[in-house]
N, C-alpha and C positions, 0 to 999 in steps of 0.2 A: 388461521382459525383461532379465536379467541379462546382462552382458557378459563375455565370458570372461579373465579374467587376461591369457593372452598375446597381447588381441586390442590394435592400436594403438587410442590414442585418435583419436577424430573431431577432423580438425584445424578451430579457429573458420572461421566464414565471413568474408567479410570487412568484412562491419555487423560482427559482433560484435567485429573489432581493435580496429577507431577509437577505441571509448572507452578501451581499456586504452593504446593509442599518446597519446592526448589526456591521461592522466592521468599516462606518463609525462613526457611534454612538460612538463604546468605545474609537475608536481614539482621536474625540474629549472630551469625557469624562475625559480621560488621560490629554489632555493639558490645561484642564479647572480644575483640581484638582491640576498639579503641578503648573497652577498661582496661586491659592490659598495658596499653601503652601508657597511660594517665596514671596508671600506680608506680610500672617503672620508671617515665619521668620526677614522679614525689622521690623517689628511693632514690634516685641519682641526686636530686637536689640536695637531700639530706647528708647524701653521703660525702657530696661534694665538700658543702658548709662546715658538716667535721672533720675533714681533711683538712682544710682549711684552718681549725681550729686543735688542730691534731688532739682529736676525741670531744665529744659533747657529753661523758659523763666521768666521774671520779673512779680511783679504781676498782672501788667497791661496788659499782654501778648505782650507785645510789645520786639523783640528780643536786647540783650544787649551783650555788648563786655564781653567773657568768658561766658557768661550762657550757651554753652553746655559743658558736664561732658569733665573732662582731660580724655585724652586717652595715658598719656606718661607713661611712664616706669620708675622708680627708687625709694627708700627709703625715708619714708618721715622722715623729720629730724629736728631739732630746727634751725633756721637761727638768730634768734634771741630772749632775753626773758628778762623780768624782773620781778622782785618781786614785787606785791604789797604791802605797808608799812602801810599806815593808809588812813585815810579821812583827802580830803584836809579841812584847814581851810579856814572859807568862805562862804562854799558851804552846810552847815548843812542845811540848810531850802529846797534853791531853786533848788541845784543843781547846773547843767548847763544847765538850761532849755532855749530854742531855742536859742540854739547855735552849731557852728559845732565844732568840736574837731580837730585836725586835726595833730596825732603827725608822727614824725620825727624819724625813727627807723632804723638804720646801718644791712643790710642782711651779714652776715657774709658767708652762704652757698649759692650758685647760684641753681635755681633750674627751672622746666616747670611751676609748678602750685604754689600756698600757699593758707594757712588758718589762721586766724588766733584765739585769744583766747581771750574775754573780762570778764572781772570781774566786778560783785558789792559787792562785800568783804565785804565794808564798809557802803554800802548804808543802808539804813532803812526803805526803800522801794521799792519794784520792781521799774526796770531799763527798760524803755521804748524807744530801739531806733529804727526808724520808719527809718533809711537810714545810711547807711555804705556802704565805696567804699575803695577801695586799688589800688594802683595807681605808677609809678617809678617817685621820685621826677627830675624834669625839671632839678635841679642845685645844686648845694651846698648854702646856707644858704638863701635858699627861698620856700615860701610856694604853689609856682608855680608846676604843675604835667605836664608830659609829655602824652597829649591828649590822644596819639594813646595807650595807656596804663592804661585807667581808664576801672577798672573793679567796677561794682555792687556787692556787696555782699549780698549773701545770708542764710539762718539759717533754714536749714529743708526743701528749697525750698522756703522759704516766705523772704520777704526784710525786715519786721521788725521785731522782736524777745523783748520780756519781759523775764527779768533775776532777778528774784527772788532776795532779800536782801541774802546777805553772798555766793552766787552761783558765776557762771562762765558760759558760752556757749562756742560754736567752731563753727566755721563757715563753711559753705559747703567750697567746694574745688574750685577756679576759675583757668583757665588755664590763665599762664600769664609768658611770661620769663622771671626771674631776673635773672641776671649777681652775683657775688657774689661783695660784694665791694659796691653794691649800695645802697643809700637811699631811702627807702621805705616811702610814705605816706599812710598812714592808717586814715582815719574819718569818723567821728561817728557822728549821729545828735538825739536828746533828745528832743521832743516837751515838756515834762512835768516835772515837778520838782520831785527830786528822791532821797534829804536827801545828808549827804557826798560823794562826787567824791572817788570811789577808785581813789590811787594816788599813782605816784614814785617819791620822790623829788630828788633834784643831779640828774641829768638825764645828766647832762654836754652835754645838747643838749638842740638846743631850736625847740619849735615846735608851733603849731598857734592855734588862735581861732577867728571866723568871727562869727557874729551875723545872726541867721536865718539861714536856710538849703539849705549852700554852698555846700554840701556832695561832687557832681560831679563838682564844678568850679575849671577849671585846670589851669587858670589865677594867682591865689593866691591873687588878689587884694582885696577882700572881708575881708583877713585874716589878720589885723592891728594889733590884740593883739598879743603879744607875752609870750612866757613862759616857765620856765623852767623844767617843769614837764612835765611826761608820765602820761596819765587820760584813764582808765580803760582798757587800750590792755597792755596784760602782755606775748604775743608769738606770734612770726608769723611764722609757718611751711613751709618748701619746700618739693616738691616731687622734689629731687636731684639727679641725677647720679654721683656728684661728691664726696657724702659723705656715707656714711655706718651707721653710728651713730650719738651722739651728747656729747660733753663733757660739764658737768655743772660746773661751777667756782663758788660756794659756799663762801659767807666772807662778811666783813663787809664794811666801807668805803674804805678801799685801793684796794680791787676788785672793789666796786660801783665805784672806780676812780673819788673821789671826788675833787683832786687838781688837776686833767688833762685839757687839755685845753678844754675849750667848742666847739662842733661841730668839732672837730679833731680824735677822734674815739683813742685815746692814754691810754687810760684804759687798763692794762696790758693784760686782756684776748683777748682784739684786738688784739693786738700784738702776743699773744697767737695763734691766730687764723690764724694771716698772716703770722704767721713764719709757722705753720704746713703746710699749702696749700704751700708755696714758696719749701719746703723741699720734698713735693710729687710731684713738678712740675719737680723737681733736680733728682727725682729718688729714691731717697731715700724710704728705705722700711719700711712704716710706716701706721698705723690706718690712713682712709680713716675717718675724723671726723670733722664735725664742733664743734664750742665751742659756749656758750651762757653764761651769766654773769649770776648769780643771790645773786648779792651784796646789800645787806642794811646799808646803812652807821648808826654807832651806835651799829646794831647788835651783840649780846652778844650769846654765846652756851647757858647760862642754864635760863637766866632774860627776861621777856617779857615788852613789855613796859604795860601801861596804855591801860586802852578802852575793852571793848566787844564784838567785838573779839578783842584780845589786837594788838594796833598798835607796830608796829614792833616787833612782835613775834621773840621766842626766835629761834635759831638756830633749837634746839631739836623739839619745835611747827610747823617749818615749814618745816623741811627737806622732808616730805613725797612729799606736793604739791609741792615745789620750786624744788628739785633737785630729789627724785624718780620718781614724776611725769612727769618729762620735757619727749617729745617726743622721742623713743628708745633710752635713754642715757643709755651709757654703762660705762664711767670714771666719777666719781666726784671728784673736786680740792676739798680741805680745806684750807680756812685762815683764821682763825676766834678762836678768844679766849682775846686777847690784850683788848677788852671792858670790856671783865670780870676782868680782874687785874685792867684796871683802874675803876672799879668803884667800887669794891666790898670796903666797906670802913672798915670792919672786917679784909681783906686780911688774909683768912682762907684756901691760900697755894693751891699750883698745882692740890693736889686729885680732887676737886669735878668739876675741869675744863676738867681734862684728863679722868676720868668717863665718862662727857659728848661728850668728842670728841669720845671715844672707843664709845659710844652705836652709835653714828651717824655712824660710822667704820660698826657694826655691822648690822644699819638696811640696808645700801649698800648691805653688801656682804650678805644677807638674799634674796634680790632683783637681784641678780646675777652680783652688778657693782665693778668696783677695783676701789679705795680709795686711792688717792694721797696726803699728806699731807703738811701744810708746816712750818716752823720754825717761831717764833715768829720776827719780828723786832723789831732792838733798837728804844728807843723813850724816852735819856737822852736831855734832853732840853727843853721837855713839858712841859708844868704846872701841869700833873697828874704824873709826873715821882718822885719817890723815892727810896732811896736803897734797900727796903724790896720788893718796886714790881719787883724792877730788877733780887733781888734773886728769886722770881716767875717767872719770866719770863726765866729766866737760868735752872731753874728745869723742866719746861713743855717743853723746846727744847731741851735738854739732854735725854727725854725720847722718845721725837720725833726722834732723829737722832739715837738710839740705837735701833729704832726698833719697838719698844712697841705700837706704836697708829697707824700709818699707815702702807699701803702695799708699799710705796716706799713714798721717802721723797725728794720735792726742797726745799734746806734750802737759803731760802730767806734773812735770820739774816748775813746768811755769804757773800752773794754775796753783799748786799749793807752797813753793815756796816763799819764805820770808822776806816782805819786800827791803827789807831792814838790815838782812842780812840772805843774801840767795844761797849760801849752802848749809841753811837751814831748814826746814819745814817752820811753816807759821804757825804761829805755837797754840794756836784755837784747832788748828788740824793736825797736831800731833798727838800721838795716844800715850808720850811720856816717855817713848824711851831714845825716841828723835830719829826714827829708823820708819815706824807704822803708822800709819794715818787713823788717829780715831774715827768715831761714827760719822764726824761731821765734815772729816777730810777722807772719808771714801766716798758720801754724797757728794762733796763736791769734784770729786775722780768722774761719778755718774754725768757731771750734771755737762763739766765742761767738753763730754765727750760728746763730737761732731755728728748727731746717729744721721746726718746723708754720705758718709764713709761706708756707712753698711752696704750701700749701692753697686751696685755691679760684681756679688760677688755669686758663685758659682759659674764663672765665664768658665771657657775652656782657654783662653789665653788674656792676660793683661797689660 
């Protein structure tokens, strides 16, 4: 029977609610359990990414430029490195208590993020720094920062970090673009006195020190002192797309590029480094690497110096840290031996030099890296030169270029010595004292060096 328009509708019974009540219940049920899951997926993202970043804010909680974790993509890689040598003199007692450090370090890899590495090697007492920042220097040869660019650094998530006597830390990861080519400021501030400054001297760079905790002043004005040393950052890592690896240049003062010009970055592994990337730019088909120095002027393969842990350690002493340990390095240079002839005052002959070069050969390719070696240079005109050590030095690069010590050889002896006279250096590439190669005889260290040697290095066997 029809129902009449104006007539109400028959209201349900109340069987017939329940299921319309039941179905709205689970529907909302349903939308109130997946906002649940959608917030706690955000919350684990988050938490994940500062884990990751061990903490996305300062310890003040207050947010800071890079404290949340990198999210980019690429290998991380050495940009830059140096060896720590000894304790500065000076600083036995106090330190550099309230002062900033503030050094001046060439990126050789461009990258999104970096970290970098400090040491108290030499301290003799835990190393207390309570503020470090990393930052792209404003300029060439000032201790001014380019604002938009100071990053906070942090160590476990905390802005200060205690680093034990004879240790090292690494610093969490801040996200920050550097360009390769550029100068990086790196400081560090110490309220309390901490025994000898691990130290790099020859740095053939100058870098700053301002009294009291300048850490973030991007001004430089604060920064009056000047100095020629690196004081306790011995790497700065990139997460880079442009590189794959990292090549370590092992040796003594003519790696460290102790007669190059100051703040001109003309230290052969530079060169090194800007011919490889210039030749990847060209097409050229070649390891994707940056290069890092870790040159000690003075450095001898088998003699350590003096001290406890002994400052400037030998060759043999430091290869694990300085050149297996560098970040994914897969090539290590060799140049280094010429300290040992001149100093050994017995000159008890090539053996126990080329012993030492073959075990460093050996613990390379133990650690799965190729071993590039290089020929001694002349250095008639020193005051350490004589004809007995010349015949030493003609014996250990006869063995070198036959094969015997390295997996592939730049003979350095040839390309710059005097054709006039071969145990000299040619005298447009000496830097005067017949011993170091000026600017123009480390360029040409760079230029005649083979970069398809770079090849085939990170094997697990060679």
């Amino acid at each position: 029977m029809t129902r009449p328009h104006d007539e109400a509708p028959e209201a349900p019974s109340a069987q017939q609610q329940r299921p319309q009540h039941r179905a709205r219940y689970l529907a909302l049920l349903g939308a109130l359990v997946a906002l649940v899951v959608a917030v706690s997926a955000g919350i684990y993202v988050t938490a994940a990414a500062g884990d990751r970043a061990h903490g996305g804010t300062t310890a003040d909680d207050r947010p800071h430029h890079g404290s949340a974790a990198p999210v980019s993509t690429g290998t991380w890689v050495g940009s830059w490195a140096s060896a720590p040598v000894g304790g500065e003199p000076g600083t036995e007692t106090a330190g550099l208590a309230g002062h900033s450090v503030r050094n001046v370090v060439h990126a050789d890899a461009g990258g999104t993020s970096a970290r970098i590495t400090l040491s108290n090697l030499y301290g003799h007492t835990p190393l207390d720094i309570t503020h470090a920042t990393l930052a792209l220097s404003a300029g060439d040869a000032t201790a001014a920062a380019d604002a938009d660019t100071m990053r906070r650094l942090t160590f476990g998530g905390a802005t200060d970090v205690v680093i034990p006597a004879g240790e090292q830390v690494v610093s969490d990861a801040v996200h920050l673009l550097i360009p390769h080519g550029t100068d990086v400021l790196v400081t560090t501030y110490s309220p309390t006195p901490s025994g000898p400054v691990t130290y790099h001297p020859h740095a053939q760079q100058t870098s700053y020190v301002a009294a009291g905790d300048r850490t973030e002043d991007s001004t430089g004005v604060p920064y009056t002192q000047q100095t020629p040393y690196w004081r306790y950052l011995t790497a700065l890592d990139v997460l880079s797309n442009e590189a794959d690896g990292t090549v370590v240049v092992f040796g003594d003062s003519i790696t460290d590029g102790i007669t190059s010009t100051v703040g001109a970055n003309r230290r052969w592994p530079d060169v090194l480094g800007d011919r490889l990337r210039s030749a990847l730019a060209d097409g050229q088909r070649l390891p994707r690497y940056s290069v890092v120095n870790e040159g000690i002027s003075g450095n001898q393969v088998l003699a350590d110096g003096l001290g406890r842990p002994a400052e400037n350690q030998s060759g043999l002493g430091r290869f694990g840290r300085d050149a297996l340990s560098r970040t994914d390095a897969k090539v290590v240079v060799i140049d280094l031996g010429i300290n040992d002839i001149l100093r050994d005052k017995n000159l008890n002959g090539p053996d126990r030099i080329l012993t030492g070069l073959r075990t460093l050969v050996q613990e390379a390719h133990a650690h799965g890296l190729k071993v590039v070696g290089a020929t001694l240079m002349p250095f008639r005109g020193h005051r350490g030169w004589t004809p007995a050590r010349e015949t030493v030095r003609q014996q250990i690069n006869a063995q070198i270029r036959a094969g015997r010590v390295f997996d592939a050889v730049a003979d350095f002896d040839r390309a710059l010595r005097d054709p006039y006279d071969p145990r000299r250096l040619r005298p447009d590439y000496d830097s005067g004292d017949h011993l170091h190669p000026s600017d123009l005889g480390f360029a040409r260290m760079a230029e005649v060096f083979d970069l398809r040697m770079l090849k085939g290095g990170g094997q697990a066997e060679l």
